[in-house]
Every structure is written in C-alpha cells, then in structure tokens.
N, C-alpha and C positions, 0 to 999 in steps of 0.2 A: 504494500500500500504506500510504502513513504515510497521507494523506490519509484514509484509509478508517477507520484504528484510530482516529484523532482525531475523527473524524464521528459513530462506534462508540460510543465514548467519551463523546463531548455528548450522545446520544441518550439511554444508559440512565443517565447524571448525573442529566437532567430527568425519566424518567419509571423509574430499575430503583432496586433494593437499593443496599445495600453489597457485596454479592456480585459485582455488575454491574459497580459502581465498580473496587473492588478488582482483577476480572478485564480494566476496560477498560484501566487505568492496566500491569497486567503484559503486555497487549497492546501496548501504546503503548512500553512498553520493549523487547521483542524485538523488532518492527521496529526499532527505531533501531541497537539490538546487529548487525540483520541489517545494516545502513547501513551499520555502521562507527563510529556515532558513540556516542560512550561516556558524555561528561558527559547527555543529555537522558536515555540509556537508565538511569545513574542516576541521575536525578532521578526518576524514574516509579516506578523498583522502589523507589525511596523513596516514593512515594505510594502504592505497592499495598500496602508493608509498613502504614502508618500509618493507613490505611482498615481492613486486615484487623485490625489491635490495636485499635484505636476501636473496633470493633463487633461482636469477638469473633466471629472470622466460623470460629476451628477451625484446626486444624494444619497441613490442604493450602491454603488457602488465604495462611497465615504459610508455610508452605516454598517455596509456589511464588512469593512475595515475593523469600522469600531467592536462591531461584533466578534469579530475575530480577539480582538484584543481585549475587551472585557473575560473572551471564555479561559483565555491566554492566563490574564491577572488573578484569576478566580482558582486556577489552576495551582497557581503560585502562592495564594493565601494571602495577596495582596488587595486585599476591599475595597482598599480607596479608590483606586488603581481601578477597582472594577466597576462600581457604583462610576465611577466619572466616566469611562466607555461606555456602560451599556446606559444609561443615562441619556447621552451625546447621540445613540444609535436611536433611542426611542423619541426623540425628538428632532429625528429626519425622518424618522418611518410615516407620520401624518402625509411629507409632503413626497413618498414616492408615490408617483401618477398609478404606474400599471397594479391593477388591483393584487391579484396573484406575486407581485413580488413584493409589495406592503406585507400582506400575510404572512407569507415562506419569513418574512424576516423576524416579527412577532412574533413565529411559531419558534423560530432560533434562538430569540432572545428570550422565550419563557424555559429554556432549557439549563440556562446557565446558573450552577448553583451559586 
C-alpha cells in the first residue's frame, strides 16, 4: 500500500497537474496515518497543503490538506495541532460547491479521533 501511493505519487509528479500532486502527496499521508506512523503522515499533509496554496488549486483541495493533517496531528497526540486543522477543514467544507465532495469530506472528518 505505501509502496503503491509512493509509485502513484512519482508517476503523476513526472507527467499530472498540481491536482495530481496535491492528491498524491494527501494519499501518501493517509497511508502512513493508516500505518500508525504520524511524523511522514505529517510531513505529506504538509506537502499537499503547500502544492494546493502554490497553485490555487480551491477549497476541497486546501480542506482535504487540512484533513490530512489534523488525522496526521491526532495521530501524534498533538490536539492542538489537531482541533486547529480539522477546524480550518470544517470551515471550507460549507463552501465546497460539488455536493458529493462536501460530504466525502464531513464523512473524513467525523473519523478523526
């Protein structure tokens, strides 16, 4: 599974958007959240957030950043840390337009202990 996000991840580096990037780098983080391992998983939601601002990529793509890095923080027993990401994510999720991806990201963000 990591091996595969990381593979993922090279691929659409060399040849996708920022979009691509953005999404590969929030993949490469919840695999590692799934891991257990919390410092790479935030290091990553730190590169999806910083891909999604460089290239103004929109709201879902910064919450689902945030998202990434609250599950990240949460992982690490960092609260603050986390309360201030998924906070930041729930207060972009009103204004994503596409209904279904408002949702999907509400549903992400009721996961995160």
């Amino acid at each position: 599974m990591l091996h595969a996000a990381h593979a993922s991840r090279y691929h659409w580096g060399r040849g996708g958007t920022a979009v691509h990037r953005s999404i590969g780098e929030w993949q490469i983080s919840r695999v590692y959240a799934v891991l257990g391992r919390s410092e790479p998983a935030l290091f990553h939601g730190a590169r999806s957030l910083d891909v999604a601002r460089r290239a103004r990529l929109g709201r879902f793509y910064v919450a689902y950043a945030y998202e990434a890095l609250a599950r990240a923080a949460a992982l690490a027993g960092r609260r603050r840390q986390r309360d201030r990401w998924w906070t930041a994510a729930r207060r972009l999720a009103p204004s994503i337009r596409d209904a279904d991806d408002r949702r999907m990201l509400y549903e992400d963000l009721a996961t995160i202990p």
